[in-house]
C-alpha positions in Angstrom: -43.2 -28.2 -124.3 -42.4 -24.8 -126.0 -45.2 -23.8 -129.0 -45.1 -21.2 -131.2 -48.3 -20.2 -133.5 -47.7 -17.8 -136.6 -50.5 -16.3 -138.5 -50.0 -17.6 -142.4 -53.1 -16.3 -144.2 -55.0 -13.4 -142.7 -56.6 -10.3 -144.1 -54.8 -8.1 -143.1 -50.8 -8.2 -143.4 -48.6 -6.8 -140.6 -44.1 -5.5 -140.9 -42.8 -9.0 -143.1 -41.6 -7.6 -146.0 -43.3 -9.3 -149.3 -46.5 -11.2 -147.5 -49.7 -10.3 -148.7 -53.5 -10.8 -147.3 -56.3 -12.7 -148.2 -59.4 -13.2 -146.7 -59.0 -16.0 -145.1 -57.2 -17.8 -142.3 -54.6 -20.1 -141.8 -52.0 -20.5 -138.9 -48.5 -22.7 -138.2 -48.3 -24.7 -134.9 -44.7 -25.4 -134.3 -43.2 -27.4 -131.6 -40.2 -29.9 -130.4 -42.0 -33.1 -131.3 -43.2 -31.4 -135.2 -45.3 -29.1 -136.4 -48.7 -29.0 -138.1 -51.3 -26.6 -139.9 -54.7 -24.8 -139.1 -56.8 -24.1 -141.9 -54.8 -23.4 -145.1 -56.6 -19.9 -146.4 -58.1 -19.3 -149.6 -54.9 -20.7 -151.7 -53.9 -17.5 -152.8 -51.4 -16.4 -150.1 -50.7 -19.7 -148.1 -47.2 -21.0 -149.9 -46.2 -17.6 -151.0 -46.4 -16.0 -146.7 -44.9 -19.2 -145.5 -41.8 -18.9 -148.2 -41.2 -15.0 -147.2 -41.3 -16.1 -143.1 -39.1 -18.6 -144.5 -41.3 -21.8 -142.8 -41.4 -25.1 -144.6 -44.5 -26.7 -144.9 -42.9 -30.1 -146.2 -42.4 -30.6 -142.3 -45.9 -30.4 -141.2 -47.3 -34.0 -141.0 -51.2 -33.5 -140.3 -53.3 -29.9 -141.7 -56.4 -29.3 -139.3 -59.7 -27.8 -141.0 -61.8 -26.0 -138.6 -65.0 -26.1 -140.9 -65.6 -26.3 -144.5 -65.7 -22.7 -146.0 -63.6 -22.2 -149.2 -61.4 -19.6 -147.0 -59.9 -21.7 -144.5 -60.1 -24.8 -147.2 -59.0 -23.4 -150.7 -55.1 -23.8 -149.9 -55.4 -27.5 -149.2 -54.8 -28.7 -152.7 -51.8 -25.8 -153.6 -50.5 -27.5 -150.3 -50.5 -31.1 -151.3 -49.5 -30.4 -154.7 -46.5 -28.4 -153.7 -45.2 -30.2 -149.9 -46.5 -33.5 -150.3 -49.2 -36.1 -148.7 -51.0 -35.1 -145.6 -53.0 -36.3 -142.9 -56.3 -34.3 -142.6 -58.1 -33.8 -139.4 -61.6 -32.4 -140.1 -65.1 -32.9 -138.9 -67.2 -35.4 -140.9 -69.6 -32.7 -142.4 -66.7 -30.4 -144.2 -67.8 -31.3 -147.3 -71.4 -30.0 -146.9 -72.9 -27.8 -149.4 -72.7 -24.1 -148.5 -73.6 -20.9 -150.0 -74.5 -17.7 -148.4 -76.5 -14.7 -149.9 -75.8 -11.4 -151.6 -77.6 -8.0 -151.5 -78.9 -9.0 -155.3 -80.6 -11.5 -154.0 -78.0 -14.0 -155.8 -76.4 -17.5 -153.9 -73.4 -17.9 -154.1 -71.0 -21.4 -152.9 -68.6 -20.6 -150.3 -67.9 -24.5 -149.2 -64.7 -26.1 -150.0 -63.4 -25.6 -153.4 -62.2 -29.5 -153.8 -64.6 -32.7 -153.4 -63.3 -35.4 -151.0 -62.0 -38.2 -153.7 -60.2 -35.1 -155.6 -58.3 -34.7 -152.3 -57.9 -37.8 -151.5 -56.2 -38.7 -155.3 -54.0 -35.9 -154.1 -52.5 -37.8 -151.3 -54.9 -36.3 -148.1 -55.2 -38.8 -145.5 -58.3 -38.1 -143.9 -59.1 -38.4 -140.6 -62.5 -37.2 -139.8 -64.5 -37.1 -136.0 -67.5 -35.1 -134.5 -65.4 -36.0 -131.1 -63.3 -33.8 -128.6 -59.9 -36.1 -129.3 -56.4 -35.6 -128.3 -54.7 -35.3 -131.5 -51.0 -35.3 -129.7 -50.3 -34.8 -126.1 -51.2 -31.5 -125.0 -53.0 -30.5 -128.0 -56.8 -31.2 -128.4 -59.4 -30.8 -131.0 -62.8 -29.6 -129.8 -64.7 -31.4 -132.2 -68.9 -30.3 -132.8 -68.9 -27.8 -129.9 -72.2 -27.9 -127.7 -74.6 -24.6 -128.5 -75.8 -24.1 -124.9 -75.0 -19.7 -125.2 -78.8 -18.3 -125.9 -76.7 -14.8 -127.6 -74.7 -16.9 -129.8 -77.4 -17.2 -132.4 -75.1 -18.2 -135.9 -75.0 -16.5 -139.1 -78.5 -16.3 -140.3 -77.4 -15.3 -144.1 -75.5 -19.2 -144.2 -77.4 -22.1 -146.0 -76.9 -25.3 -146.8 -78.8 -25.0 -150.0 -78.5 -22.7 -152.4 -82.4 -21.6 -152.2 -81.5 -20.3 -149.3 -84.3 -22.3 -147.5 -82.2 -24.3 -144.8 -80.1 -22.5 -142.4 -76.3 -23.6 -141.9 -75.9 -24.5 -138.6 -71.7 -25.2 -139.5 -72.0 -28.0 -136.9 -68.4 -28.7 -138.7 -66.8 -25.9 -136.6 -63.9 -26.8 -134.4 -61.2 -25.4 -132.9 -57.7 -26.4 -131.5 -56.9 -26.7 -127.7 -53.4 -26.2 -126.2 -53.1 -26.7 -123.0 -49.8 -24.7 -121.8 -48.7 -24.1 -117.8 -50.2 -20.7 -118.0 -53.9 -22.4 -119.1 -55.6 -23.3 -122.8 -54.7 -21.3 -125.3 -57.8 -21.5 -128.2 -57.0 -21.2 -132.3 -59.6 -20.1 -133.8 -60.8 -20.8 -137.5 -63.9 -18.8 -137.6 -65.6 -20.0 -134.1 -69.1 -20.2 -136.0 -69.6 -22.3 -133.1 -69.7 -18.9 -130.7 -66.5 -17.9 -128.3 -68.5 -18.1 -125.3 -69.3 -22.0 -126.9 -66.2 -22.7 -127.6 -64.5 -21.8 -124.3 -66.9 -23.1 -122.1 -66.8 -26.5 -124.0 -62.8 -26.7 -124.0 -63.2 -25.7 -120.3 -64.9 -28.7 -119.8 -63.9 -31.2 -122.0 -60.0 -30.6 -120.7 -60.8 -29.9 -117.1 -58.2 -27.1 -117.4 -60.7 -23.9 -115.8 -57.4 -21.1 -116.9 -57.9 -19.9 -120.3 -54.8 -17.3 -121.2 -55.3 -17.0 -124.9 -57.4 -16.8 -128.2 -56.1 -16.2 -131.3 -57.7 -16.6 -134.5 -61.2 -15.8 -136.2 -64.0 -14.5 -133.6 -67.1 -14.1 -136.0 -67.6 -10.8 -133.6 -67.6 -8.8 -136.8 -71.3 -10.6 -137.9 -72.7 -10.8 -134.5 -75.6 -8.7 -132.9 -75.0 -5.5 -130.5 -76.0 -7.7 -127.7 -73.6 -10.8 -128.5 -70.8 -8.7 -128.5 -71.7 -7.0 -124.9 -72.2 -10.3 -123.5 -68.9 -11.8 -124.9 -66.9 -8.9 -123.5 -68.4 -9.2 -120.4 -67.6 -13.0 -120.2 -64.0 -12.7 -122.0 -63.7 -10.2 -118.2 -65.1 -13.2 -116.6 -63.1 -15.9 -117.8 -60.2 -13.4 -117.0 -58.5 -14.1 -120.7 -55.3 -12.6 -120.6 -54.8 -12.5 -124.3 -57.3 -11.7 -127.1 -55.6 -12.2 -130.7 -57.8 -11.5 -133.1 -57.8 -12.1 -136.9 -59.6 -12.4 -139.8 -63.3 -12.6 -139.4 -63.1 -10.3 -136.0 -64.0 -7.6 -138.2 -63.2 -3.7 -137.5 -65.9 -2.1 -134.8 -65.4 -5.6 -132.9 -61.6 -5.5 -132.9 -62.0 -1.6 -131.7 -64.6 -2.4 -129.3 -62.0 -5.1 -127.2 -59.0 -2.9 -127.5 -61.6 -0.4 -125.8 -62.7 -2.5 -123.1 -60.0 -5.0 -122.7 -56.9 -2.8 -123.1 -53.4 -4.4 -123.0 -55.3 -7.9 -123.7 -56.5 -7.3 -127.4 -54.3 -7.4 -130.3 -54.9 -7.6 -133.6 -53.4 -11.2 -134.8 -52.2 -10.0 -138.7 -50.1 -12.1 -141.1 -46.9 -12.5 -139.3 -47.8 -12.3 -136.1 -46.2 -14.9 -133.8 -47.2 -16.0 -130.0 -45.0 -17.8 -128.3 -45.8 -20.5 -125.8 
C-alpha cells in the first residue's frame, strides 16, 4: 500500500511558501486506508504548516505520541480543539514529570503541557501500551524499546524531578514501524531510546532484517563523540539507504552523515515529503 510522510513541525522550514519552524516535531502519515499523526510539535506551527501544505487534519483518526516532552506534545490540544476527537496512541508513562537543567543552575518542565483528564474532557481517546503492537496492517509501534547498545548512554541533563536528583530514563520513547517492499522504514520522534536501539529492536520485533529508511529526530545532536562514530559505522552496517534527519539531529551530526553517508543523508525540514 502506497505511504506518504510529510514533515509538519520541524525546526527548520524548507521551499513552502508561508510555513514556519518551531522546535519541535511532528509528521503526517498518509495512505489508501486513512491517515494519522506523529507527534503534534509544540502547538505553535502544527495547524498553521498543515493549512499552507493544504492537508486536513479533520481526516486523521488516531495522533501517535512518541514520548512525553512538551515539543512533540504541545499541539495535541490546538488539534482537538480545532479537528475534532482523537484516538491517542502513547506509552503509559507520557505523562511523567520532566524537567531538564539550565546553565543557571535553574529546572525547568519540559513534559507535556496538558494533564491526562484535561485531554481527555477534550475528546482524546487514549490508548496507551508499553507493547510492540500493530496499530494497522503494516504499520507498527515499537513500544518501550530494549536498551541493550553500551554507547547509547541517554541524556544525562533529563530528570524526572525537578531537583534534578533522578535521571529520566524516557522509557516512554517509541517510534513508528512501516514495513514497505523495499524494508522498514523508522519515524522518529526524538529516538531518546538510541538509533542503534531502536533499529535493532524493530529488526527483531518485525522479523523484517532490510531497513531503507529513517526519518525523524536522531538525538545525534546531544550524543557523545563516540556515539556518533559507532552509529555511523552501524547506519553502514545495517546498509540504510535513506537517513532523513530532522529536528533534534542537530547541526555537526547532520554534517557529519552527509560527510560519511553521502547521497543517503538529507536533512528532513518542514515540507519535506517521502514517498513510499
Amino acid at each position: 500500500m502506497k505511504c506518504r510522510i510529510t514533515i509538519l513541525c520541524d525546526n527548520t522550514v524548507g521551499p513552502v511558501s508561508g510555513t514556519m519552524g518551531e522546535h519541535g516535531f511532528a509528521a503526517l502519515v498518509e495512505r489508501e486506508d486513512g491517515a494519522l499523526l506523529f507527534d503534534t510539535g509544540q502547538g505553535l506551527t502544527l495547524l498553521h504548516n498543515a493549512q499552507r501544505m493544504h492537508k486536513d487534519l479533520h481526516r486523521v483518526e488516531r495522533v501517535i505520541l512518541s514520548h512525553g516532552h512538551y515539543d512533540h506534545t504541545g499541539g495535541l490540544w490546538p488539534l482537538l480543539r480545532s479537528c475534532g476527537p482523537k484516538e491517542v496512541l502513547a506509552h503509559p508513562g507520557v505523562f511523567a514529570p520532566r524537567y531538564v537543567g539550565r546553565d543557571t543552575g535553574e529546572r525547568i518542565s519540559v513534559g507535556i503541557p496538558w494533564d491526562e483528564e484535561f485531554l481527555r474532557g477534550q475528546r482524546a481517546r487514549f490508548n496507551l501500551s508499553d507493547q510492540f503492537r500493530e496499530i494497522v496492517p503494516g504499520l507498527f509501534l515499537t513500544g518501550e524499546v530494549p536498551r541493550t547498545t553500551p554507547f547509547e548512554t541517554g541524556d544525562a541533563g533529563l530528570s524526572c524531578d525537578e531537583a534534578g536528583c533522578h535521571a529520566d530514563p524516557l522509557c516512554d520513547d517509541q517510534s513508528l514501524i512501516i514495513r514497505t517492499e523495499r524494508g522498514l522504514v523508522l519515524l522518529l520522534g526524538c529516538c531518546h531510546a538510541g538509533l542503534v536501539n531502536t533499529i535493532e529492536w524493530a529488526r527483531e520485533a518485525t522479523g523484517v532484517a532490510g531497513i531503507y529508511a529513517v526519518i525523524g529526530g536522531t538525538h545525534l545532536g546531544f550524543c557523545s563523540p563516540r556515539q556518533l562514530d559507532e552509529t555511523v559505522a552501524a547506519l553502514r552496517r545495517f546498509d540504510v539507504r535513506k537517513i532523513l534527519g530532522s529536528h533534534c539531529t542537530g547541526f555537526q551530526a547532520a554534517a557529519r552523515l552527509a560527510q560519511e553517508l553521502p547521497g543517503r543523508f538529507h536533512p528532513a525540514y518542514v515540507g519535506y515529503t517521502l514517498e513510499l
